[in-house]
C-alpha positions as CSV (number, residue, x, y, z in Angstrom):
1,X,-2.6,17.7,-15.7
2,X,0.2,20.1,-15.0
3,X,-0.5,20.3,-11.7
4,X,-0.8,16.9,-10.4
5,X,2.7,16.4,-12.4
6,X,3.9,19.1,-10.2
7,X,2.6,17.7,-7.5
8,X,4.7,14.6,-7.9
9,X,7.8,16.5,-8.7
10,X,7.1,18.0,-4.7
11,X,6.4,14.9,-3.1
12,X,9.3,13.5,-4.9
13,X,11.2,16.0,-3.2
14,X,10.0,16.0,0.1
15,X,10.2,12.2,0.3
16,X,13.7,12.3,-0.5
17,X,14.5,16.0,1.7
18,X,12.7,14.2,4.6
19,X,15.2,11.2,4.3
20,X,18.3,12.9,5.3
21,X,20.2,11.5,2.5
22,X,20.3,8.5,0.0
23,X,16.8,6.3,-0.1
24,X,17.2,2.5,0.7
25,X,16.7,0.0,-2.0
26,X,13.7,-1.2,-1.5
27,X,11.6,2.2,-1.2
28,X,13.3,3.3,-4.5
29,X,12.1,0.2,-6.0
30,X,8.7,1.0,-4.8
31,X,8.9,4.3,-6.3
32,X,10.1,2.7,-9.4
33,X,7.3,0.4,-9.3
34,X,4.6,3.3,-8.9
35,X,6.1,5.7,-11.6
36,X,6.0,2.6,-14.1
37,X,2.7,1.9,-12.9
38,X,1.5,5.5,-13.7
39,X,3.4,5.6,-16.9
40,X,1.2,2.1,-18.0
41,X,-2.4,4.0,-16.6
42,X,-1.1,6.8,-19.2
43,X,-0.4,4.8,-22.0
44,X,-3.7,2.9,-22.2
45,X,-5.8,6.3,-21.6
């Protein structure tokens, strides 16, 4: 379980390295969306 939180932390970081500065709106609300999402999954385990 560590490890796959760990390995969102890294993509988190590369996604927003690789954009050269501040996300757009609508990819940040995506993100949003996917995080909530995963937080729900976790909830009802």
């Amino acid at each position: 379980m560590t490890r796959r939180m760990e390995n969102l932390e890294l993509a988190l970081r590369l996604r927003l390295r690789l954009t050269n500065g501040p996300i757009d709106q609508a990819t940040a609300e995506r993100i949003a969306a996917a995080l909530d999402a995963a937080a729900l999954a976790v909830e009802r385990a």
